[in-house]
PAROMAR-370588 format. One line per 2 residues: number of its first residue (from 0); their letters; for each residue x, y, z of C-alpha. Coordinates in nm, 2 decimals, m for minus. Layout:
BEGIN
NUM> a> X/Y/Z  ...
END
This chain:
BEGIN
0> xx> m7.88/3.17/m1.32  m8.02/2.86/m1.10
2> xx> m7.94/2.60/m1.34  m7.64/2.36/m1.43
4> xx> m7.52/2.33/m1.79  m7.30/2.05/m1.91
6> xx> m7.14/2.04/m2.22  m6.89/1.77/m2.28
8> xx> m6.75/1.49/m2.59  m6.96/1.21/m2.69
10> xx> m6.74/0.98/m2.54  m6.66/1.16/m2.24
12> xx> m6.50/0.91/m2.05  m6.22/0.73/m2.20
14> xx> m6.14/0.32/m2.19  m5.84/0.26/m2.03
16> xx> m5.55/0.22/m2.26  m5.46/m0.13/m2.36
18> xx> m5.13/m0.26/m2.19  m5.16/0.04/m1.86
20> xx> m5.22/m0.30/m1.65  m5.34/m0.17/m1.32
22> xx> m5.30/0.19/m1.39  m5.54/0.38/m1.21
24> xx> m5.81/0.58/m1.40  m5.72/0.98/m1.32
26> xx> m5.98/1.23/m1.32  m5.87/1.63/m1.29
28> xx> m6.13/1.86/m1.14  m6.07/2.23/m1.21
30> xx> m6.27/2.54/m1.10  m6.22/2.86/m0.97
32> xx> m6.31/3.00/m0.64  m6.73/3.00/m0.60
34> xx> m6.77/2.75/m0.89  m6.92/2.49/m0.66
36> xx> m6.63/2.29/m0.72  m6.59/2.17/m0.34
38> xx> m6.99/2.07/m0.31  m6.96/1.91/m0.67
40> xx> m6.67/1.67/m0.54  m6.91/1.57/m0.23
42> xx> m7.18/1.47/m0.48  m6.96/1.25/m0.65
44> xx> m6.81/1.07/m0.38  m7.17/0.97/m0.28
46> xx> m7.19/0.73/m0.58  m6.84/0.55/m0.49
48> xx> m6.68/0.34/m0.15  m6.36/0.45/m0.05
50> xx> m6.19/0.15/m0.18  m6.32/0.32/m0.58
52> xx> m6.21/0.69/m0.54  m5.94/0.85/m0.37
54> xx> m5.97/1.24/m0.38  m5.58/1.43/m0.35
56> xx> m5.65/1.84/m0.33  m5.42/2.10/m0.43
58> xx> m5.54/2.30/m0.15  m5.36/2.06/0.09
60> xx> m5.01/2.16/m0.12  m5.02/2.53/0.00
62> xx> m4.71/2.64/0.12  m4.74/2.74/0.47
64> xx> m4.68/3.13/0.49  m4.99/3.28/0.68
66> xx> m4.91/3.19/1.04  m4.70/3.46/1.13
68> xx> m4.84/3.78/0.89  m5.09/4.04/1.04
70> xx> m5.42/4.08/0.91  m5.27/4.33/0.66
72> xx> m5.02/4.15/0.52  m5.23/3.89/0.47
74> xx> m5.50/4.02/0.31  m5.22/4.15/0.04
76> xx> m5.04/3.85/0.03  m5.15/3.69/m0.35
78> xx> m5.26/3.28/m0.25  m5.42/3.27/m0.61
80> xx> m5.06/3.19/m0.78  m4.90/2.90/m0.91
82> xx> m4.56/2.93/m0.69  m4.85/2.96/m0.38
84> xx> m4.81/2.54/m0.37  m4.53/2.32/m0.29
86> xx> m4.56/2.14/m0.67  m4.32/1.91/m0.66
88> xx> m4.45/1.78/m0.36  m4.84/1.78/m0.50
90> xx> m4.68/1.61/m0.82  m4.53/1.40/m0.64
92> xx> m4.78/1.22/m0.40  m5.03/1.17/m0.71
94> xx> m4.75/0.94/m0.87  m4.73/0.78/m0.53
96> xx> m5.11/0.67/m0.55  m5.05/0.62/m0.93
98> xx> m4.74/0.33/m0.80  m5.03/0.21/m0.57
100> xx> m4.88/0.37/m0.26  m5.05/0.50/0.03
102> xx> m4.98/0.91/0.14  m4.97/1.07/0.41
104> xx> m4.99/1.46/0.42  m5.12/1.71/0.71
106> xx> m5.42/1.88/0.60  m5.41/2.30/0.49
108> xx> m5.55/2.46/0.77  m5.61/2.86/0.52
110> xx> m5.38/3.02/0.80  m5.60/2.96/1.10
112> xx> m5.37/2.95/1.43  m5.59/2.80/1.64
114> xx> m5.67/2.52/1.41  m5.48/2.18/1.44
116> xx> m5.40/2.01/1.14  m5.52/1.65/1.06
118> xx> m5.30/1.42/0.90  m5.44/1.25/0.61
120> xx> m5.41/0.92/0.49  m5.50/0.85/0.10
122> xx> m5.52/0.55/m0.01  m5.45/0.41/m0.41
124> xx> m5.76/0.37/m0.57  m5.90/0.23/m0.92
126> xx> m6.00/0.57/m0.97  m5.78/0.93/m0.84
128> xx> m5.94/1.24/m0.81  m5.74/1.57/m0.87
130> xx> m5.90/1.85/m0.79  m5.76/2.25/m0.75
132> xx> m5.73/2.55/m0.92  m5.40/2.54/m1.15
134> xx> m5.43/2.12/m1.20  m5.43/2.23/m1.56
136> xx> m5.13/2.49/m1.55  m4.90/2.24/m1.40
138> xx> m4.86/2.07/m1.72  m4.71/1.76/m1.56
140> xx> m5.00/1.68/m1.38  m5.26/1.79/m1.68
142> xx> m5.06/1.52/m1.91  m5.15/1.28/m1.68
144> xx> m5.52/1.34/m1.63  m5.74/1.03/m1.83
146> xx> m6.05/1.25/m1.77  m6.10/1.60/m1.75
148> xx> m6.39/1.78/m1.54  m6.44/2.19/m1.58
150> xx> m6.65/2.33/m1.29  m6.79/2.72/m1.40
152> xx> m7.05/2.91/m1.28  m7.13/3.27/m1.36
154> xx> m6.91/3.57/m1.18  m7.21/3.69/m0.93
156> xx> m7.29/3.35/m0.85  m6.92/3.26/m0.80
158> xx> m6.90/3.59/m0.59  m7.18/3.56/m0.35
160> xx> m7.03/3.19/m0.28  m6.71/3.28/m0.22
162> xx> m6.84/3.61/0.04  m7.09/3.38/0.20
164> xx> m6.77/3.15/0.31  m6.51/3.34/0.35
166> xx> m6.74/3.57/0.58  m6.89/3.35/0.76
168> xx> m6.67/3.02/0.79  m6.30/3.20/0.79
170> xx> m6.42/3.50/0.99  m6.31/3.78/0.67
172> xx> m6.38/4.12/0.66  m6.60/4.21/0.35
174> xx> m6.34/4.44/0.23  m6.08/4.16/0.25
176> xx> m6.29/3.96/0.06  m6.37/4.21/m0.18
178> xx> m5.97/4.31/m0.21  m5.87/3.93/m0.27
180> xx> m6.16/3.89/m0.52  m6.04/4.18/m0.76
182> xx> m5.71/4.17/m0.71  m5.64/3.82/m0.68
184> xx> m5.92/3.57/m0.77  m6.07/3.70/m1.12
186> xx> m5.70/3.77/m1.27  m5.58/3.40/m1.13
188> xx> m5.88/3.23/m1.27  m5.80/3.42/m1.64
190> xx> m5.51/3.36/m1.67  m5.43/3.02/m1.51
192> xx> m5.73/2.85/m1.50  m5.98/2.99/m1.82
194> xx> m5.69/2.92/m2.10  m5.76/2.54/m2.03
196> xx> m6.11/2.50/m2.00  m6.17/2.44/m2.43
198> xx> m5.87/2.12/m2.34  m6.11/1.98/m2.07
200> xx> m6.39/1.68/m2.20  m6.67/1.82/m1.94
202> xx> m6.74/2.18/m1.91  m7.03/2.20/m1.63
204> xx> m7.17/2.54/m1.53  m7.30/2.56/m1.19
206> xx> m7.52/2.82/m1.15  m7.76/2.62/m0.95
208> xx> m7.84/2.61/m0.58  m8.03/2.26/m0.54
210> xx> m7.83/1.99/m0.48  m8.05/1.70/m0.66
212> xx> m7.89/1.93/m0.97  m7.56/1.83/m0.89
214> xx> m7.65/1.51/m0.77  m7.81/1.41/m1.08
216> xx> m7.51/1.54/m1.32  m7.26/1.31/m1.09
218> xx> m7.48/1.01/m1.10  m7.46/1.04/m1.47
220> xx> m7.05/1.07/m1.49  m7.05/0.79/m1.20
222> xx> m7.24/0.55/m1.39  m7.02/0.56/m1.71
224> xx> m6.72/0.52/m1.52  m6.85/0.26/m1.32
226> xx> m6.94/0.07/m1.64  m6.59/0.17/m1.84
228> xx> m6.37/0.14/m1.56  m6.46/m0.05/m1.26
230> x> m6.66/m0.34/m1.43
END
C-alpha cells in the first residue's frame, strides 16, 4: 500500500481518427467506490481550462428513489446496480455535448432532504470526461469512449475510504456502511465493473495517500493529450 501503479499501452492515448472533423476527444473514467476515483478526476482538471474538458458523472444520472424511504429501507435498498440510473438519459446528454450542445441537469444530491440541488450547466468541450461506476457496462457508452482510464486501489484501502466518507460527510452508521459494502459494493464492482478493466488502455492503482502521486500521474496523461489532441 501507499503507492500508485500504472500500467497502460504504449500509445495510450489515441490520434483522433481522420475524417471525425470536430468530434470531441472522449475519455471514460471507471472505478469502484474508495478507488480515489473522485480525487483523481480533481487532479486532472487542474492541468485543463474549462473551455478544454468538460466532466459528465454518472452519479448525477441516479434515479431519485431515497427521499421518501426510512433509514431501513434505505440502507437495504441496492444503489450499486445498473437499473439504479436513468441511462438513457446519461446516454443521452453525452451525445448532446458530442453534437456540441450545452446540458443542463440538476445535480444528485445521495438522498439528503435538506440538501438543495444545483443545476448544472456543461458545456461541449474538445475533450469529455465520463466518469462512473458501470461507464463500461453500458456498452453504448463504452463504444464510444476514445480513451479509457481504470482507477483500482486495493480492498482495505478502498474500504477505509469509502467509511471515512460515508461516516463522516453523509452522516452513516458504521453498520450501514459495513451492510452496503458487503452486500452491495464488492459484488457490484465484480461483476459490473472488474470484467472491463483488461478492455481499458490505463489501469492505475491508487493505493497512495499523497496527492503530488496523483498529481504527477495526471500531468503525465495531460501532457500527451494536450500534444495529440488540443495542439
Amino acid at each position: 500500500m501507499g503507492f500508485v501503479e500504472v500500467s497502460m499501452a504504449k500509445h495510450f492515448v489515441k490520434p483522433p481518427a481522420k475524417g471525425l472533423g470536430v468530434r470531441p476527444f472522449i475519455i471514460g473514467i471507471a472505478g469502484g467506490s474508495g478507488s480515489g476515483k473522485t480525487f483523481f478526476l480533481k487532479c486532472f482538471l487542474q492541468h485543463f481550462t474549462a473551455d478544454e474538458v468538460c466532466l459528465v458523472s454518472q452519479d448525477d444520472y441516479y434515479i431519485p428513489v431515497g427521499h421518501n424511504m426510512t433509514a431501513e429501507e434505505n440502507k437495504l435498498y441496492n444503489f450499486d446496480l445498473p437499473d439504479t440510473i436513468d441511462h438513457e438519459h446519461f446516454n443521452r446528454d453525452i451525445n448532446s455535448l458530442i453534437k456540441q450542445k450545452t446540458i443542463l441537469k440538476k445535480e444528485y444530491t445521495f438522498n439528503n432532504p435538506d440538501a438543495v440541488p444545483k443545476t448544472l450547466e456543461i458545456k461541449p468541450a474538445p475533450i469529455i470526461l465520463v466518469e462512473g461506476l458501470f461507464i463500461l457496462h453500458f456498452r453504448d457508452i463504452a463504444d464510444q469512449l476514445d480513451l479509457k482510464i481504470f482507477i483500482d486501489a486495493d480492498e482495505e484501502v478502498a474500504l477505509m475510504r469509502r467509511l471515512k466518507r460515508d461516516l463522516v460527510e453523509r452522516g452513516y452508521s458504521h453498520d450501514d456502511v459495513m451492510y452496503k459494502w458487503i452486500n452491495h459494493v464488492v459484488p457490484a464492482y465484480k461483476q459490473y465493473l472488474l470484467p472491463y478493466k483488461d478492455e481499458c488502455d490505463q489501469v492505475i492503482t491508487n493505493n497512495t495517500h499523497v496527492a503530488e502521486d496523483i498529481l504527477c500521474v495526471t500531468e503525465a496523461i495531460s501532457a500527451e493529450l494536450r500534444e495529440k489532441i488540443l495542439t
